[in-house]
SEFITI-890203 format. One record per residue: x, y, z of N, C-alpha, C in turn. Coordinates in pm, whole numbers, plus 50000, padded with zeros to 5 digits. Example, Ala and Ser with C-alpha at 12.3 -4.5 7.8 and 13.67 -1.06 7.14 Angstrom:
2
513194943150780512304955050780513204967050780/512854977550708513674989450714512905000350787/
***
This chain:
70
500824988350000500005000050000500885012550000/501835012450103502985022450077503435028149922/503865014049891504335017549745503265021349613/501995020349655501125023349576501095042449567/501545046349724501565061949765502645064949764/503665062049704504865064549656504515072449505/504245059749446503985062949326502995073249237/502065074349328501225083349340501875100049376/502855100949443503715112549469504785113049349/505215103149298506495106549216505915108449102/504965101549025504375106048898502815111648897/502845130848994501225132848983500865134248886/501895137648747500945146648616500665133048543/501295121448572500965110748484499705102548515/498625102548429497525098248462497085081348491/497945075848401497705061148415498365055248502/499845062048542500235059148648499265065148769/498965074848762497955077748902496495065848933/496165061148785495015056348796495305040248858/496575040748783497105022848841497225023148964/498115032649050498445029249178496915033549331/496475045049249495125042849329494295029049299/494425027549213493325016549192493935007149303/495345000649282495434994349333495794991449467/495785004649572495815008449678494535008249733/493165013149645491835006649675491694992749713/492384983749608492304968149610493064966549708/494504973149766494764965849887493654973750037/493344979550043492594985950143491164980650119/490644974750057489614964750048489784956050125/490814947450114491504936250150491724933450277/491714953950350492264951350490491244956050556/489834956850432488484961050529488524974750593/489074986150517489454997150546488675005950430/487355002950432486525003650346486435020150292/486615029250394486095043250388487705049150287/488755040150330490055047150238489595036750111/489385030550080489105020749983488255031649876/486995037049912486425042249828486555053549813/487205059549854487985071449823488965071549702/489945060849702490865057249592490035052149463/488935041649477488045040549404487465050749360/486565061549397486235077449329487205083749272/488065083149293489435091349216489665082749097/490175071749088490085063548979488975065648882/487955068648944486025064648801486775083948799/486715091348880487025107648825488275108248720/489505098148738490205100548641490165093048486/489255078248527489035068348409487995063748448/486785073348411485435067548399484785053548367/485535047548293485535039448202485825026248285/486635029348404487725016648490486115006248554/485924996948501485074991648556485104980248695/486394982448709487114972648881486984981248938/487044995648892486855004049004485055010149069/484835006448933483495010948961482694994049053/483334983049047482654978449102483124969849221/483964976649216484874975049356484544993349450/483604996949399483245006349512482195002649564/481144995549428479744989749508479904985149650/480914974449616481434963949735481784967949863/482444979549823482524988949954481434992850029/480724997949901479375003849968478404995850061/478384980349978477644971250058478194966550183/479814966950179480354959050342480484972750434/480204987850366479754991550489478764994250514/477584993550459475624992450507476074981050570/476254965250556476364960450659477384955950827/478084963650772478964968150879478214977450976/477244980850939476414996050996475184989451110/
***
């Protein structure tokens, strides 16, 4: 996850690099049930690549484990 926010600092103007390492800093913060940073990285991803459909449905997922987390 570190190195996902590494990368995210060393290349901000580059977009696919921004979109890769959030994305996949979402997917590890999923993982650790850290749901509220999870979809945060997920919204930034669909704001930078609308199109990213792991991201778009890897936020649902979020959404649902925290209604029932609730």
């Amino acid at each position: 996850m570190e190195q996902c926010t590494l990368a995210v600092a060393a290349n901000p103007s580059q977009r696919n690099a921004r979109v890769k390492a959030h994305l996949r800093r979402g997917l590890a913060c999923e993982k650790l049930e850290r749901f509220q940073e999870a979809k945060e990285d997920f919204k930034l991803v669909i704001e930078l690549d609308p199109t990213n459909h792991i991201a778009s449905s890897a936020l649902i997922r979020c959404a649902k484990s925290t209604q029932i987390r609730s």
